[in-house]
C-alpha positions as CSV (number, residue, x, y, z in Angstrom):
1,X,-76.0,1.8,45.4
2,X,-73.7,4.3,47.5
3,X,-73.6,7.0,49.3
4,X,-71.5,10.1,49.2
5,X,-71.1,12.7,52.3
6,X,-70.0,15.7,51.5
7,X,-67.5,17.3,54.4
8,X,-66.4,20.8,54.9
9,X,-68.4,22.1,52.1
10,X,-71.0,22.0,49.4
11,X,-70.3,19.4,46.9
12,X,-72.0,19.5,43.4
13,X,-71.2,16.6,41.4
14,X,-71.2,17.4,37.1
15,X,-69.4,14.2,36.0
16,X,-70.0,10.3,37.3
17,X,-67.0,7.4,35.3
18,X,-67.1,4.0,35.6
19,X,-66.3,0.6,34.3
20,X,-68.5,-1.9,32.7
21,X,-67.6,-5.4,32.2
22,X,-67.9,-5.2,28.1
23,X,-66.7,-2.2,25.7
24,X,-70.3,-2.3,24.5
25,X,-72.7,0.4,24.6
26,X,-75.5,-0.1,26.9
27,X,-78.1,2.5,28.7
28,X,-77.5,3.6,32.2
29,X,-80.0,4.9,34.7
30,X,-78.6,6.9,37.6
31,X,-80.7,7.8,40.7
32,X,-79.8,10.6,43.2
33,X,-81.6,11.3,46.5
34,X,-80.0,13.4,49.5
35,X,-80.1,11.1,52.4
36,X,-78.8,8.2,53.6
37,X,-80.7,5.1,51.6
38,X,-80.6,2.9,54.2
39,X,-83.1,5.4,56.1
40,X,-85.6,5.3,53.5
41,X,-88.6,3.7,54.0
42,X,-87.7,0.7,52.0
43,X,-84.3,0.9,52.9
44,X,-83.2,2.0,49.1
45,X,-84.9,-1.1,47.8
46,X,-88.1,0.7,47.0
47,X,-88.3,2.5,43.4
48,X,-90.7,5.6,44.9
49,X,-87.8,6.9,47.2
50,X,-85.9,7.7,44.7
51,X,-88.1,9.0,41.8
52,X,-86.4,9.3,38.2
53,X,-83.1,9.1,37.0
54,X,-81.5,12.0,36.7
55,X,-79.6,9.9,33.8
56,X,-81.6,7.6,31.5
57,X,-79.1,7.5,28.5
58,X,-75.9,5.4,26.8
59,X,-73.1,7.4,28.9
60,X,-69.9,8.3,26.6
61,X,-66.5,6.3,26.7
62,X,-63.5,7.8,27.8
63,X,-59.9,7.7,26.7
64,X,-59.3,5.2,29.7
65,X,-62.1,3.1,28.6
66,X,-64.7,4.0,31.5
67,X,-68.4,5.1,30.5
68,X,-68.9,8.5,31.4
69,X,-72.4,10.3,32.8
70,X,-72.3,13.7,31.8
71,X,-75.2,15.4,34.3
72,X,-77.3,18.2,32.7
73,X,-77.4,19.4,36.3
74,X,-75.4,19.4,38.8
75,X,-75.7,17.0,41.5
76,X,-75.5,19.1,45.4
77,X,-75.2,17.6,48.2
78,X,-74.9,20.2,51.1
79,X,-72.2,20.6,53.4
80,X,-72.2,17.6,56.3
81,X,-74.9,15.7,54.1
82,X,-75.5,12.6,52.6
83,X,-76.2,11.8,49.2
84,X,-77.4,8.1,48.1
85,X,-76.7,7.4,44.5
86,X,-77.4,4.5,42.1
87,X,-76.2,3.2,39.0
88,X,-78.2,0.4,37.2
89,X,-77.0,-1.0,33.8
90,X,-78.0,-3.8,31.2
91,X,-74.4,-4.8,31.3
92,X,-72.6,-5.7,34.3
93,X,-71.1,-2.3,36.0
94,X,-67.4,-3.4,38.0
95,X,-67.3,-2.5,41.5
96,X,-64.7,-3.6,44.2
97,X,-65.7,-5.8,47.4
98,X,-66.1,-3.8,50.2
99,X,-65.1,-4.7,53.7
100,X,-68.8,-3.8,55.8
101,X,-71.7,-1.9,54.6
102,X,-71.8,1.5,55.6
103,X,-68.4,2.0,56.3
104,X,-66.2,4.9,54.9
105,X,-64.2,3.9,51.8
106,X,-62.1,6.8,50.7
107,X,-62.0,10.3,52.1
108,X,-61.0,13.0,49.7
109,X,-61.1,16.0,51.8
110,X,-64.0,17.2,50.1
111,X,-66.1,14.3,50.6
112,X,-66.3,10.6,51.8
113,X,-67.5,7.9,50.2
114,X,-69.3,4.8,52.0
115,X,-69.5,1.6,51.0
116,X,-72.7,0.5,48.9
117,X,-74.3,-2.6,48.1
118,X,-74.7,-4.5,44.7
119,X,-78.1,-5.9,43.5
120,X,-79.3,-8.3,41.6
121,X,-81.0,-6.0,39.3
122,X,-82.7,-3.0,39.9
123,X,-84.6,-2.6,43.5
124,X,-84.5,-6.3,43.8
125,X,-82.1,-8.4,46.1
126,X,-79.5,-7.2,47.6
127,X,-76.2,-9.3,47.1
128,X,-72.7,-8.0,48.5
129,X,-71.0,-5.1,50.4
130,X,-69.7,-2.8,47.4
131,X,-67.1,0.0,46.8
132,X,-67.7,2.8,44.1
133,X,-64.7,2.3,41.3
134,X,-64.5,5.1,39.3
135,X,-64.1,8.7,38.7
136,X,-66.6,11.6,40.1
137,X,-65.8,15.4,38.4
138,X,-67.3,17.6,41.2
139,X,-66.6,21.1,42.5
140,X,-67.1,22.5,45.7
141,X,-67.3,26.8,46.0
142,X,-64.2,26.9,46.8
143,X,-61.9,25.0,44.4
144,X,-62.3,23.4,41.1
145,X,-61.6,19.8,41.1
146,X,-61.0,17.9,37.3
147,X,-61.6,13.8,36.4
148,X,-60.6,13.0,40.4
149,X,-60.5,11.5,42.8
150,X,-59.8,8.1,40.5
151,X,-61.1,5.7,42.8
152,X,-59.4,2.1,41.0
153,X,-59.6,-1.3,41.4
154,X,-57.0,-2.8,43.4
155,X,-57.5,-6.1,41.0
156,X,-58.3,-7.0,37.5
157,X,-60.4,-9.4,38.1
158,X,-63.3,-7.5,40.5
159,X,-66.7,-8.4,41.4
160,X,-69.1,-7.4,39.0
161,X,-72.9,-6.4,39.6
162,X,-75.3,-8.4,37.4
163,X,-76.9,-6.4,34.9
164,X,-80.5,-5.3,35.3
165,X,-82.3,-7.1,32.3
166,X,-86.0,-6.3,33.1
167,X,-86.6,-5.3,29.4
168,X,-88.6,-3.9,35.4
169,X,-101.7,-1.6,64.2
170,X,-98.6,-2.8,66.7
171,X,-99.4,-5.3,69.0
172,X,-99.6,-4.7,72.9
173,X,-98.6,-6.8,75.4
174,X,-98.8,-6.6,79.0
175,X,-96.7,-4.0,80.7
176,X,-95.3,-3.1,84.1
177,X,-95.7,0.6,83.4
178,X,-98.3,2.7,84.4
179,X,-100.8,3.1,81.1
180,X,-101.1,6.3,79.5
181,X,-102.8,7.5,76.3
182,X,-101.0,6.0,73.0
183,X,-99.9,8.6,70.8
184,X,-102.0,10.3,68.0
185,X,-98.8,11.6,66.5
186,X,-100.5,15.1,67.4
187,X,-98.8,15.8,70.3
188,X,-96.5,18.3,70.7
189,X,-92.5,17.7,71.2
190,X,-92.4,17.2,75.2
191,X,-94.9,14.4,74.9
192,X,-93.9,11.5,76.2
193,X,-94.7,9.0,73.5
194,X,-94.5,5.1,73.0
195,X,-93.8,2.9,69.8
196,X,-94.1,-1.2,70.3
197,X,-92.2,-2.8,68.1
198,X,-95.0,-5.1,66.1
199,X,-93.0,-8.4,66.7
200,X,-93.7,-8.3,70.5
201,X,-96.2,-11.3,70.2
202,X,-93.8,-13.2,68.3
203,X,-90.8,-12.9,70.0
204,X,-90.0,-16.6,70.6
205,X,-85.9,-17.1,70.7
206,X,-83.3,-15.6,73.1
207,X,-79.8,-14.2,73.3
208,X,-77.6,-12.6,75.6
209,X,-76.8,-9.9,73.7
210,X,-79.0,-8.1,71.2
211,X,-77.7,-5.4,68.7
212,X,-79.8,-2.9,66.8
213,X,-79.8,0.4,64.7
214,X,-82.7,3.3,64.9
215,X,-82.6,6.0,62.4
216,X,-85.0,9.3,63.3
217,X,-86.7,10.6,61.1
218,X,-87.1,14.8,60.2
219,X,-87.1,15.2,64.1
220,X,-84.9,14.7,66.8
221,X,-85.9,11.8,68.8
222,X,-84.6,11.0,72.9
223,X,-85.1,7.6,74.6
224,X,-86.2,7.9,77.7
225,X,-87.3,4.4,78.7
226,X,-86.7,1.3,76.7
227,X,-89.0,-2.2,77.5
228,X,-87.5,-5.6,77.4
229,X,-88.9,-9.1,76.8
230,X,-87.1,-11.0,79.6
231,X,-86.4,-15.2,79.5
232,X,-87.1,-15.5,82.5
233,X,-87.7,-14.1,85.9
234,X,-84.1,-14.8,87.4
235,X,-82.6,-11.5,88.6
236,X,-79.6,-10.8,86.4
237,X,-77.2,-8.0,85.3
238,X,-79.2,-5.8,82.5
239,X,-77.0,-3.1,80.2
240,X,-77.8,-0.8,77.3
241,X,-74.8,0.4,75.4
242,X,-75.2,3.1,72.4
243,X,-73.3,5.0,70.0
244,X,-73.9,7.3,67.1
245,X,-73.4,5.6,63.6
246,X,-74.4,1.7,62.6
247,X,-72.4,-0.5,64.6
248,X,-70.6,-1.7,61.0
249,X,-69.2,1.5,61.2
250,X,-66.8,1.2,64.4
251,X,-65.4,-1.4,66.5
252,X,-68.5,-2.8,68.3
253,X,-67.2,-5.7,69.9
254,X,-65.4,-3.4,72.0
255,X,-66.9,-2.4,74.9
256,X,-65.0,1.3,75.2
257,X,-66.9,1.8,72.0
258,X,-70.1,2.7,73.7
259,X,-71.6,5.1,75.8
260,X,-73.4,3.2,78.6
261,X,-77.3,4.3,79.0
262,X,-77.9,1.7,82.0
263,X,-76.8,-0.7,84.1
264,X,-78.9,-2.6,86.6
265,X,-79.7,-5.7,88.2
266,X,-83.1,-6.7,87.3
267,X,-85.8,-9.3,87.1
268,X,-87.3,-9.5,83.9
269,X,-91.3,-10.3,83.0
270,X,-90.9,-13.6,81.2
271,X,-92.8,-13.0,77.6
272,X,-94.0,-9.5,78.9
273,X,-92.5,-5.8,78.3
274,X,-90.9,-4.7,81.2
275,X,-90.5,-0.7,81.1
276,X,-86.6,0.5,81.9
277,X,-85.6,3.6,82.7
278,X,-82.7,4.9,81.2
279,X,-79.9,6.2,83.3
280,X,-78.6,8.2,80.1
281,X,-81.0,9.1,77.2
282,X,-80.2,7.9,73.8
283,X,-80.6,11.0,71.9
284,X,-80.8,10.7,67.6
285,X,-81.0,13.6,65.7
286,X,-83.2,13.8,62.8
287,X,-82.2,12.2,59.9
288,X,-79.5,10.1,61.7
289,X,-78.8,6.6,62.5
290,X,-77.5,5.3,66.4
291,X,-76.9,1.7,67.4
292,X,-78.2,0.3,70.6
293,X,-76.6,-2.7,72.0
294,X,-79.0,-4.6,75.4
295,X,-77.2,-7.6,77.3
296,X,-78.8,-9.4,79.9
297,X,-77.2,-12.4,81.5
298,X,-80.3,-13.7,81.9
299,X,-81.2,-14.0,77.9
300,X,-83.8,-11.2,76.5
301,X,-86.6,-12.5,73.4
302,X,-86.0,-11.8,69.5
303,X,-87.3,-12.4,66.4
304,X,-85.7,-14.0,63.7
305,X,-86.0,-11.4,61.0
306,X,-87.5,-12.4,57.3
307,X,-85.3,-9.6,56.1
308,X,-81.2,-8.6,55.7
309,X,-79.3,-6.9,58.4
310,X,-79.9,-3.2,58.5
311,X,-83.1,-3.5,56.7
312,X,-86.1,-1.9,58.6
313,X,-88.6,-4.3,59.6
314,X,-90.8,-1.7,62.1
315,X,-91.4,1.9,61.9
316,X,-93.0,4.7,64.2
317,X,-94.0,8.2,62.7
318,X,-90.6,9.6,64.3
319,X,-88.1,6.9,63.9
320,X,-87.2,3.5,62.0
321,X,-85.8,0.2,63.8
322,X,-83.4,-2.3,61.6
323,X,-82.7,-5.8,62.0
324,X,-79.5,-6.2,64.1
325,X,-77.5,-9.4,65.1
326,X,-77.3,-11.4,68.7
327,X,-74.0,-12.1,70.2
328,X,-73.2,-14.9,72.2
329,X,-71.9,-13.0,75.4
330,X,-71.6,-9.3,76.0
331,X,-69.2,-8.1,73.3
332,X,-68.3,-11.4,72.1
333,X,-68.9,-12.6,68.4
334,X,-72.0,-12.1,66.6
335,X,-74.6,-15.5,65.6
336,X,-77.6,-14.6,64.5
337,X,-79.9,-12.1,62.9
338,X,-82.3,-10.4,64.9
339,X,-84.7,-8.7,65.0
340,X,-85.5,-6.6,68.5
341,X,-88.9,-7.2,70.2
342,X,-90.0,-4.0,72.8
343,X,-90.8,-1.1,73.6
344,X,-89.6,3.1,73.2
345,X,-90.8,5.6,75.0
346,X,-89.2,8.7,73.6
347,X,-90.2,12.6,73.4
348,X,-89.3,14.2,69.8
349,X,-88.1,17.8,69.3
350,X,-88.1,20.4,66.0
């Protein structure tokens, strides 16, 4: 699976090549759903977020030996959108090792395309980052584009992705914040809502530096206030960092980077949520994805997460939060998976 965002205009997609390891014939299911897959609710991993193929059929061979999906409709994806596609085939499909998840492969003008991920088979584990090889046949209204961009292995022997055979209530803890009602997910945009992250209770190891994504859902969310699980009581130095985009995406190990949201000397709650206010909201629009990166000298409680790194592992009505990594120090090389444990008290608008 990968995704394609389309640039400067519409994109509408008629033609989808690629390589297989084998010249032999073998059916091919595409999927297409606008949106970014890792912001579905199963993180592209779930069948039902992507309904049917819009191609369930033996794709043709080309002169230059790639199989070739001819759509009976166009595929659009509007102008400044993202598009997740997926190819599944009995017979291992080629695909090129990408460098990080999420990160832009090629740029055509037109569009760009981000590295995927391979699978096991279809909807089940996922296995490593993966580049589209291949050719897409796609017009925009402007301009007419034929059999390119060719986007080619860089080696004969590639990666290859196995073939699919299948012949297929949060807990709360204590707070230092004033209570207030929890939301109904009735309330109107200004509300101030809250969203505790269901691992609070389980929060049990500790890291300096903690590094997360949160993708919105169809409305606009803004942070106001973000609660911490502190180590202990020690008063220490206390940041949040963010930035548009999954920290993949850009250099995140360097601190200019990130837009700073706070910076304070605190004393944290040992095993309790303690409430910050943000000097800076973290605004996400809807449908986007913004990493969040909290450092405390001091050490602030995780959860090592079940699942892979950018999966989701808790979700509010407005927003989803994705398994991130720890760092040693403040911008220093990541260890471990994580999983953040807190608290998000946001307002929503559109």
């Amino acid at each position: 699976m990968y995704q394609v965002q389309a640039e400067e205009a519409d994109v509408k997609i008629e033609k989808i090549s690629f390589k297989t390891k084998d010249d032999k014939d073998t059916e091919v299911q595409l999927y297409f759903q606008l949106g970014a897959y890792e912001s579905f609710s199963g993180g592209g991993m779930d069948p039902n977020d992507w309904g049917p193929p819009v191609f369930d059929d033996i794709p043709d061979r080309t002169s230059d030996g790639l199989r070739e999906v001819v759509l009976d409709e166009v595929l659009t994806i509007p102008k400044g959108e993202t598009a997740s596609i997926q190819i599944v085939g009995k017979k291992e499909i080629l695909y090129e090792e990408g460098d990080k998840e999420f990160a832009v492969a090629a740029d055509t003008g037109d569009f760009k395309m981000i590295t995927g991920r391979s699978t096991k088979k279809a909807f089940e584990q996922r296995l490593k980052d993966a580049d589209f090889v291949g050719e897409i046949t796609y017009h925009t209204y402007t301009a007419k584009v034929t059999s390119t961009p060719s986007l080619s292995p860089s080696s004969s022997k590639l990666p290859t992705l196995p073939p699919n055979d299948d012949s297929t209530s949060p807990s709360m803890l204590p707070s230092n914040r004033p209570s207030s009602s929890p939301d109904d997910g009735n309330g109107g945009d200004d509300t101030p809502k809250e969203y505790d992250t269901p691992n609070v209770n389980d929060a049990g190891d500790n890291a300096k530096g903690i590094m997360f994504t949160i993708t919105s859902k169809s409305k606009e969310v803004r942070i106001t206030d973000l609660g911490i699980i502190g180590k202990d009581a020690k008063e220490s130095d206390l940041w949040v960092y963010y930035q548009k985009g999954y920290y993949a995406a850009f250099d995140a190990l360097n601190k200019d980077a990130w837009d700073e949201a706070l910076k304070k000397k605190v004393a944290l709650v040992p095993n309790e949520i303690f409430d910050l206010k943000l000097d800076e909201d973290i605004t996400i629009p809807a449908g986007e994805t913004v990493s969040v990166y909290v450092v405390s000298k001091k050490g602030v409680l995780y959860e090592k997460p079940s699942k892979n790194e950018f999966d989701i592992y808790a979700q509010s009505g407005d927003f989803d939060v994705r398994v991130g990594t720890t760092t040693k120090k403040e911008f220093q090389q990541p260890e471990k998976l994580a999983e953040f444990a807190g608290r998000f008290v946001y307002q929503t608008k559109g």
